[in-house]
Backbone as a ProteinNet text record, in pm:
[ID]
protein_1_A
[PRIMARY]
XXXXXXXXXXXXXXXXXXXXXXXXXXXXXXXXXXXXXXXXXXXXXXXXXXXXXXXXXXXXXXXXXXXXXXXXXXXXXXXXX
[TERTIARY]
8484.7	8457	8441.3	8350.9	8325.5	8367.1	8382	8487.3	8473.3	8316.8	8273.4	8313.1	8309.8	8359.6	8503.1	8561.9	8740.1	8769.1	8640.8	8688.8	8715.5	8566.5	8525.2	8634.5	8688.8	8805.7	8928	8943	9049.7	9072.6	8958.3	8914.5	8904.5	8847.7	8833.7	8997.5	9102.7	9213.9	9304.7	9284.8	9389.3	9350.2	9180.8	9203.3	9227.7	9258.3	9315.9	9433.1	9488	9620.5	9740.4	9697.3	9719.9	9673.5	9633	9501.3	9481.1	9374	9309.5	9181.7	9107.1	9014.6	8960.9	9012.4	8986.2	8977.3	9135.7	9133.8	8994.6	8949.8	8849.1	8750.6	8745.1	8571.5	8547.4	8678.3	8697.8	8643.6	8744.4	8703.3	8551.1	8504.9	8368.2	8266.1	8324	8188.1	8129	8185.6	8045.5	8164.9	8100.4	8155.8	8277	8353.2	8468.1	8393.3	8289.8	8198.1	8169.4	8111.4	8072	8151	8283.6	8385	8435.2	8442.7	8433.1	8364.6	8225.5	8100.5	8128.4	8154.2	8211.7	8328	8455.8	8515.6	8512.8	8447.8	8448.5	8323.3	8231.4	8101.7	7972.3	8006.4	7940.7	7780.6	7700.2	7559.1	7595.1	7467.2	7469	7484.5	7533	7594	7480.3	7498.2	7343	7445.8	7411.7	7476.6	7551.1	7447	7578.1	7666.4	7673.4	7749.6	7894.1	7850.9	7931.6	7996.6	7956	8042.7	8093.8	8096.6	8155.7	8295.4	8307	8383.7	8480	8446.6	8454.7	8580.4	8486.7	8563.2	8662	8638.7	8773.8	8895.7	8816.6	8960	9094.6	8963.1	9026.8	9136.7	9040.1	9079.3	9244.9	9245	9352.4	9478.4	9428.2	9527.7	9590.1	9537.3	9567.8	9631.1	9636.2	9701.1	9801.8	9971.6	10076.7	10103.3	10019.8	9986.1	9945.6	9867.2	9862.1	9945	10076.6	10179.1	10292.9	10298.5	10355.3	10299	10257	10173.2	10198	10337.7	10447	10408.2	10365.1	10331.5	10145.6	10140.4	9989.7	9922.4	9822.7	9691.2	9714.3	9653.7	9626.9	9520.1	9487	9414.5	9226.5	9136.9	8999	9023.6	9150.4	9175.8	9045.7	9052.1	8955.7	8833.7	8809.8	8652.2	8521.1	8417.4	8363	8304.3	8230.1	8149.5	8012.6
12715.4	12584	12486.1	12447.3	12265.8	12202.6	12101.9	12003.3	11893.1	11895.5	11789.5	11832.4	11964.2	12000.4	11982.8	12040.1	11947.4	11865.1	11750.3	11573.5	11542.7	11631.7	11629.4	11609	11746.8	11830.5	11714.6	11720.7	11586.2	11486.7	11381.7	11269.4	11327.8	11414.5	11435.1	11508	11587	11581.6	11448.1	11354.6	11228.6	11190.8	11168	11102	11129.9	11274.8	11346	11325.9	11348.7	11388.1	11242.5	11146.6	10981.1	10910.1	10994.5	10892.1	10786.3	10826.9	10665.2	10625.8	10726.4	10710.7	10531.4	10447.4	10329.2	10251	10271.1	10175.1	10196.1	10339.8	10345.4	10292.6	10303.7	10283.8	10116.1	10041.4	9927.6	9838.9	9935.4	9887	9900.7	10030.6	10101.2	9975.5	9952.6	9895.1	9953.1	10074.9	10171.6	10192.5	10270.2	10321.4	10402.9	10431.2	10525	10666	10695.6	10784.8	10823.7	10768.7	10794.5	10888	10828	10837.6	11036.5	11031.7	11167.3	11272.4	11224.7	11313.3	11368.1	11287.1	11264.7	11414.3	11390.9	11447	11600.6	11598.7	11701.6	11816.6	11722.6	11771.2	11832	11703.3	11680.8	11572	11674.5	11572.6	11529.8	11478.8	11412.2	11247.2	11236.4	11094.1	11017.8	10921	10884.4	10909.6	10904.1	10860.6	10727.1	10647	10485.6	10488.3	10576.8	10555.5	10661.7	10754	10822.7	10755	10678.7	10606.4	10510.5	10412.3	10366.5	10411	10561.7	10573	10647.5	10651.4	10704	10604.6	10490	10382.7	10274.8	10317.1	10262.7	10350.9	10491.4	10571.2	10537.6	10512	10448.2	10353.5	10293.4	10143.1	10153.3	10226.9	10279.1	10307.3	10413.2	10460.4	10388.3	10331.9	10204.6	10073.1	10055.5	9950.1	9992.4	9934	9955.9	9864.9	9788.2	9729.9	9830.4	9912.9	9998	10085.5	10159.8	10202.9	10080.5	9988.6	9896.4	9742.7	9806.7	9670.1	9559	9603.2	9466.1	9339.5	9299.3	9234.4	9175.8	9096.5	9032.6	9111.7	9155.9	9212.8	9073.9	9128.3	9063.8	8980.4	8826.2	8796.6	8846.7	8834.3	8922.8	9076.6	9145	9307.3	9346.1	9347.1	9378.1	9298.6	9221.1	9145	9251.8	9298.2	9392.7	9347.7	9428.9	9380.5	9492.1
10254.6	10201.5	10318.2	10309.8	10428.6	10378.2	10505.1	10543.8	10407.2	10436.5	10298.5	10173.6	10097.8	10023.8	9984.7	10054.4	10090.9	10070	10086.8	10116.9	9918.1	9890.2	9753.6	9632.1	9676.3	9607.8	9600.2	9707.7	9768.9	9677.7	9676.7	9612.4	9478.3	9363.3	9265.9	9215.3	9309.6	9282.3	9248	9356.5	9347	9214.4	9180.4	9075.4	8958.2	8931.1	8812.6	8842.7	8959.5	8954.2	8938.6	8969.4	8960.9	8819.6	8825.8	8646.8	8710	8790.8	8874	8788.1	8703.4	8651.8	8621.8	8556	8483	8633.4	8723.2	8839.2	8933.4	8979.2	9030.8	9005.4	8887.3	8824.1	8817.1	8756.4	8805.1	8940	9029.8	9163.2	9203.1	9165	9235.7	9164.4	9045.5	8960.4	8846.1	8825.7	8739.8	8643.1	8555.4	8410.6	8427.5	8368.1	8342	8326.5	8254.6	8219	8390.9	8463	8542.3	8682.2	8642.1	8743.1	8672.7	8542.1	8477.2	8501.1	8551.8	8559.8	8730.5	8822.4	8942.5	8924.7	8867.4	8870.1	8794.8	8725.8	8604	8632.1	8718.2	8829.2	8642.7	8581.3	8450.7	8518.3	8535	8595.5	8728.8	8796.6	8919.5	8913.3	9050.8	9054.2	9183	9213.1	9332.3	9409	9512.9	9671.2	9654.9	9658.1	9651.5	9577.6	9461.2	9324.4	9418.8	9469.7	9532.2	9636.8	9691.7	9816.7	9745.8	9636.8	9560.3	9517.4	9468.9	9434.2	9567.1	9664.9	9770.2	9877.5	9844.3	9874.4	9810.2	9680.4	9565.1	9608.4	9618.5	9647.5	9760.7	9891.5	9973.8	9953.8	9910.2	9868	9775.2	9698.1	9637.6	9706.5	9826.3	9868.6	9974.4	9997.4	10123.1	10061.3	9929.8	9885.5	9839.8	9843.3	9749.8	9626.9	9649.4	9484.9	9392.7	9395.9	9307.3	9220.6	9334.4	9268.2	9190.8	9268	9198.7	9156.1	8989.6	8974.7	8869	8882.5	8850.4	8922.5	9046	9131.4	9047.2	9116.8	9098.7	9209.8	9226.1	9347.6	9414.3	9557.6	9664	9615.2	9672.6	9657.7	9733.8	9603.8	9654.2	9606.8	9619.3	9592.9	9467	9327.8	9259.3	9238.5	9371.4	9373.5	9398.6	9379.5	9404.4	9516.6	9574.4	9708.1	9703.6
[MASK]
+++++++++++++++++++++++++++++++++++++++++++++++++++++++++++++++++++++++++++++++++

């Protein structure tokens, strides 16, 4: 398996394994549907749509607002860009 493949696996694990589904798709911009198809490898996704969710993930894992979201988000956190 390549490296890219790995990264794949990786990213489509956390977000089963977290139920990031809604937060991702949120962040990325795109549908919940979409973030499914992504994970479930149900149809193709574009490229941007893929770095989207690529970078929510990030985005996820780099924030501790997420696990604890008793707190208000950072200000800008779910602004899209």
């Amino acid at each position: 398996m390549t490296e890219t493949e790995l990264h794949i696996r990786d990213m489509q694990s956390f977000i089963i394994r977290n139920k990031n589904r809604k937060k991702v798709a949120k962040l990325a911009g795109v549908h919940e549907h979409t973030v499914s198809r992504f994970v479930h490898k149900h149809g193709a996704i574009a490229l941007s749509t893929f770095i989207k969710i690529e970078k929510s993930i990030i985005k996820i894992k780099e924030n501790p607002w997420f696990v604890d979201q008793k707190k208000q988000p950072p200000k800008g956190l779910l602004d899209s860009k």
